[in-house]
N, C-alpha and C positions, 0 to 999 in steps of 0.2 A: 482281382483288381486290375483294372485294365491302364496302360503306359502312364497316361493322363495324370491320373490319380496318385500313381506311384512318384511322379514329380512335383505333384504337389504338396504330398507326406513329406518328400526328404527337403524341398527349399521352406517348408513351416518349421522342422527340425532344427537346417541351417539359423532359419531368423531366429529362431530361440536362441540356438546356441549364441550368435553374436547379440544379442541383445542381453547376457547374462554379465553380473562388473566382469569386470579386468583387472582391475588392483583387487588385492586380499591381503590384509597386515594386520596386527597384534597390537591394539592400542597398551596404552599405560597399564590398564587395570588389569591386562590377559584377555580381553576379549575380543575375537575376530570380527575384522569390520571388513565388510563388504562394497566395493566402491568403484562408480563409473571416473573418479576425479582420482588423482592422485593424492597420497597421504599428508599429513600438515608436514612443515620443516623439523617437529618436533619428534619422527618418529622415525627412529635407527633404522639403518639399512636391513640390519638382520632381521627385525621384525615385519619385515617387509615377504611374505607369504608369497603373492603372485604377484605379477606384473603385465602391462596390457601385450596381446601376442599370445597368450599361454607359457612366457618364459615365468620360470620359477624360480625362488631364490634357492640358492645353493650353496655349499662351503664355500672358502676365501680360493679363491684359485682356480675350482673346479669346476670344465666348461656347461652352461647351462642349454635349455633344449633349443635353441638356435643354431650352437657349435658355437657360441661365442662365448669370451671370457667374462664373467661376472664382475665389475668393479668391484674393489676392495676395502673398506675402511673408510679413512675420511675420505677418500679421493669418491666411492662412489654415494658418500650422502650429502656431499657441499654440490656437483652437479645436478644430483634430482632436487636435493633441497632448496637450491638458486633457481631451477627451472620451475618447480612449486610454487616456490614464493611469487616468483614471476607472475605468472598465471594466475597466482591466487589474488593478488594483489591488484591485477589489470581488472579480474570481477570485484575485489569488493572497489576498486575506482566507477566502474560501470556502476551497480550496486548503489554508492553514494551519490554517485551525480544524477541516477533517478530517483532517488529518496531526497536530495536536495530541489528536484523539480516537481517532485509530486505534493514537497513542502509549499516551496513559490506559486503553486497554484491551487494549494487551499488557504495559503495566504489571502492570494490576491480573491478568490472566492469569496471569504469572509470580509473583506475590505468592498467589494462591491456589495452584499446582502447589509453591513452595517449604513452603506450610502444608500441603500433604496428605503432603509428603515426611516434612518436622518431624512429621507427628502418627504416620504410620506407624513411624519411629524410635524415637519414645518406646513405643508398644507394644512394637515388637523389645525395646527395653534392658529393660521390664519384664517381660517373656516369659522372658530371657537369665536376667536378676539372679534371677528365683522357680525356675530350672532346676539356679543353679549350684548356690543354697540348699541344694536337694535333695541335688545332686552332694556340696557339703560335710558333707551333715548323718553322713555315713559310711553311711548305710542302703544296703541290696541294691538296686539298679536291675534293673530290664527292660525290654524293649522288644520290638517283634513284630516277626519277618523276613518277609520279601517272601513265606513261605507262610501268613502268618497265625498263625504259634505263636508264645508268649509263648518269650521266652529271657531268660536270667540274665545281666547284664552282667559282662563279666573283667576285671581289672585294666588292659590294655591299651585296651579298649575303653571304660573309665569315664576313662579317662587321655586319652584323643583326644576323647569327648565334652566333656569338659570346656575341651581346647585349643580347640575349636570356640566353644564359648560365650564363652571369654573373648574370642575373636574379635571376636562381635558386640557384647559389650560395649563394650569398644576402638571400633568404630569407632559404635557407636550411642551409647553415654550420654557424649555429650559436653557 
């Protein structure tokens, strides 16, 4: 293995290593949770396993692997527990106030698809209503078949165009 190589074994190493959690605590039930976040407020200092750094937890008193002393008791789960909460609180604020915009804009989404329904309706029912006009007014219809020639509408056929329209009246001009 030549220099190169060996540099880039040991910094793929490092980024493992720092890319592994940093917190390690003992939830309620006994089982280890593993974690880039800090533990809920809800979870004792002693069960608190690792910590970010590699510092670990340790007896009341006895210094841990930084050379510094461990807080003790309430004194040290009311500071992580206030800093937690902190922090936990400013994401679920972040959290909600994108869950409150992602709401406002399928709100407002569905508020515009209901207004292009409602305005294509209203064309229909004024399309229907100027058709039946016609249908009433007794004059001769026509219309072009699929070869393109003009034909003379029949009784029957003036008689089911018209059921048709009143159709979409019925269900447009409401």
């Amino acid at each position: 293995m030549n220099r190169i190589q060996k540099l880039l074994m040991g910094a793929a190493c490092l980024i493992s290593v720092a890319a592994s959690a940093q917190w390690q605590w003992t939830d309620k039930d006994g089982r280890k949770v593993f974690s880039d976040r800090a533990p809920p407020a809800d979870i004792l200092d002693k069960n608190i396993i690792k910590r970010p750094g590699g510092r670990t937890a340790s007896p009341v008193g006895a210094p841990v692997s930084g050379g510094d002393l461990a807080p003790t008791g309430a004194a040290a789960a009311a500071p992580l527990g206030a800093a937690s909460a902190s922090r936990l609180s400013g994401v679920d604020k972040e959290l909600a106030e994108k869950k409150k915009k992602a709401e406002e804009a399928e709100v407002a989404k569905r508020k515009a698809e209901e207004e292009k329904v409602l305005k294509v309706k209203i064309e229909n029912c004024a399309r229907a209503k100027q058709a039946k006009s016609s249908f009433d007014s007794g004059g001769r219809m026509a219309r072009t078949n699929e070869k393109g020639e003009r034909e003379v509408m029949d009784d029957a056929a003036r008689a089911s165009e018209v059921k048709r329209i009143q159709v979409v009246i019925d269900s447009d001009c409401k």
